[in-house]
N, C-alpha and C positions, 0 to 999 in steps of 0.2 A: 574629670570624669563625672557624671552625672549621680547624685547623691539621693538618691531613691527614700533614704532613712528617713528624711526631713519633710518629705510630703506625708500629708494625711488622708485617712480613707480612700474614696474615689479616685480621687487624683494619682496617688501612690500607683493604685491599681492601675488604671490606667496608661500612667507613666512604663509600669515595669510591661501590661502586655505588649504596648508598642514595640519596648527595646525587646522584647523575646519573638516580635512576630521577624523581624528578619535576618539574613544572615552577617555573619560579621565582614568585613573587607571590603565595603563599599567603594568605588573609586569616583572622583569629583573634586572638584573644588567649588568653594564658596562665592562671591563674588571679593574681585580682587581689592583688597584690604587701602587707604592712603598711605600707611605707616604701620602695615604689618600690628595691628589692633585689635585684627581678629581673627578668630583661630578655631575653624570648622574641623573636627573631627568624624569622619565617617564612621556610622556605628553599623548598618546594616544594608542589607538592598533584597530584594527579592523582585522576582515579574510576579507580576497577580494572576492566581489561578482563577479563568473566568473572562478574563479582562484580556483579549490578546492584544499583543504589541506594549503592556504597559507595565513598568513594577513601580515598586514603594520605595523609597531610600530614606533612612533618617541621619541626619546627623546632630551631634552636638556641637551648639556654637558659644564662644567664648570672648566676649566685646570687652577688651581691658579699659581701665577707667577713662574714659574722654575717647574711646574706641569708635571708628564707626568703618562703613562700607562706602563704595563710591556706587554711584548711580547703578540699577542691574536689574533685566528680567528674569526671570527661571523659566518661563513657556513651561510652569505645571502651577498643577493646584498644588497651594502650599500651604501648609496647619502648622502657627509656631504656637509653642507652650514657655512661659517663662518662669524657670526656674527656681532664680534665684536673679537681684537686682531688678532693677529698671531700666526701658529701652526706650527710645526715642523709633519711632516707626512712621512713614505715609507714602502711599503708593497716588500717584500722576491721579488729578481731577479729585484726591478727599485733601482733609483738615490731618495735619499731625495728630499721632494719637500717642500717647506716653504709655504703657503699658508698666504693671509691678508683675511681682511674683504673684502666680497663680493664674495672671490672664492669658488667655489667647488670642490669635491673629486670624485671618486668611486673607492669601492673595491668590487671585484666577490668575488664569496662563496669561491673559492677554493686559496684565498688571505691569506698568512701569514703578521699579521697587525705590525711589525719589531719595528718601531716609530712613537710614537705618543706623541707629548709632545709642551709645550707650547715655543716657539720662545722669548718669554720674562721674563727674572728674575723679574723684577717689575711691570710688567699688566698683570692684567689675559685675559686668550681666552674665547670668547662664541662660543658655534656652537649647530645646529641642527641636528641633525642626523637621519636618513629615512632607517629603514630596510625593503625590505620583504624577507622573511623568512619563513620556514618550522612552522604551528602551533605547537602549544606545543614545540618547541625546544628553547634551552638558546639563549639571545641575544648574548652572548658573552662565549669563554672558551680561558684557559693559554694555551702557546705551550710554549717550554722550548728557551730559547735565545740561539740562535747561538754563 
């Protein structure tokens, strides 16, 4: 579960209005795991008041050490926060980028998600992750590895 205690100022804040803007019981899954490595918990969802046809979902992701995802789009915009560890991250046409705690990501709908994997053989990564998204569609689907 996500440890709110350990962020400072802004961030903290932030952190917690996210997890309070939606509701709890989100259903989804992450992109499908090689070895069961990582471990997406839904924390909220809501549709956007304003926005038809779309809500927010966040969930908390959990990369165990040497953890990663196999290839995957989401078809949403997506805002990850890292919480705690280091992550290995690059989406189809950039450069890898290593991310620590405290940075952020985004990826557009039309982002092929290439690497996503955890920066460390012996700690695991936390991160938050904020989709909005088309209602009713998967958080996540495979695309085949280049």
């Amino acid at each position: 579960m996500l440890n709110v205690s350990r962020l400072k100022g802004c961030k903290r804040i932030a952190c917690i209005f996210l997890v309070c803007l939606l509701p709890a019981g989100s259903a989804g899954v992450f992109a499908q795991t090689s070895k069961s490595t990582v471990t997406a918990t839904p924390l909220l969802t809501k549709e956007l008041i304003g926005v038809p046809g779309k809500e927010a979902v966040m969930l908390s992701v959990e990369y165990l050490p040497g953890g990663e995802s196999m290839p995957h789009r989401h078809d949403a915009q997506v805002f990850l926060y890292v919480v705690e560890g280091s992550i290995v991250t690059q989406v189809e046409g950039q450069a890898p980028v290593t991310l620590t705690a405290g940075q952020t990501f985004y990826e557009a709908p039309g982002d092929i998600h290439k690497t996503a994997r955890n920066a460390s053989k012996t700690e695991p990564a936390k991160l938050v992750v904020f989709f909005v998204k088309d209602v009713g569609k998967p958080i996540s689907r495979p695309v085949a590895a280049n």
